[in-house]
Residue, then its C-alpha position, 0 to 999 in steps of 0.5 A: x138520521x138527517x136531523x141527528x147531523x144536523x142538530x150535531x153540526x148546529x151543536x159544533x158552530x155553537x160551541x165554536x161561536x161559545x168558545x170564540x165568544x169566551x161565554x162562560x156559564x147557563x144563563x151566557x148559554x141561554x142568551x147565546x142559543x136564543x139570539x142564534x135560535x130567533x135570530x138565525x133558524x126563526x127568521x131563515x125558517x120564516x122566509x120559507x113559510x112565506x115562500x111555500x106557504x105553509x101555515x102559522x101553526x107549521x111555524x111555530x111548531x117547527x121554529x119553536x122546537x129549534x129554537x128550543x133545542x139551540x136555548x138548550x144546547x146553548x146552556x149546557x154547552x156553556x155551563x159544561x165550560 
């Protein structure tokens, strides 16, 4: 239930960042969703596999599938435009 929210809350702040940006189209929503993806959840979730040591595999898995649902989200958020 938490991730429903979550991924929700992530999908609203990238509409409004879409929006405020004026992004226009897939291929502007793929770029958007991967700088917001790598450039934000990535690195944040960086820091906290360093802090609690988890491994490189948990990172991956875990970044990459946030990463992947922000590219996502990005494009048909801005392809539905």
């Amino acid at each position: 239930m938490i991730s429903f929210f979550t991924a929700l809350l992530t999908a609203i702040v990238l509409a409004a960042l879409i929006k405020s940006l004026g992004i226009v189209g897939v291929v502007g929503g793929i770029t958007i969703g991967a700088i917001t993806g790598f450039g934000f959840i990535a690195t944040a979730m960086a820091s906290d596999t360093a802090f609690c040591g988890w491994g490189v595999n948990l990172f991956v898995i875990q970044s990459g599938y946030r990463v992947t649902y922000s590219v996502l989200m990005g494009a048909v958020l801005a392809g539905w435009q």
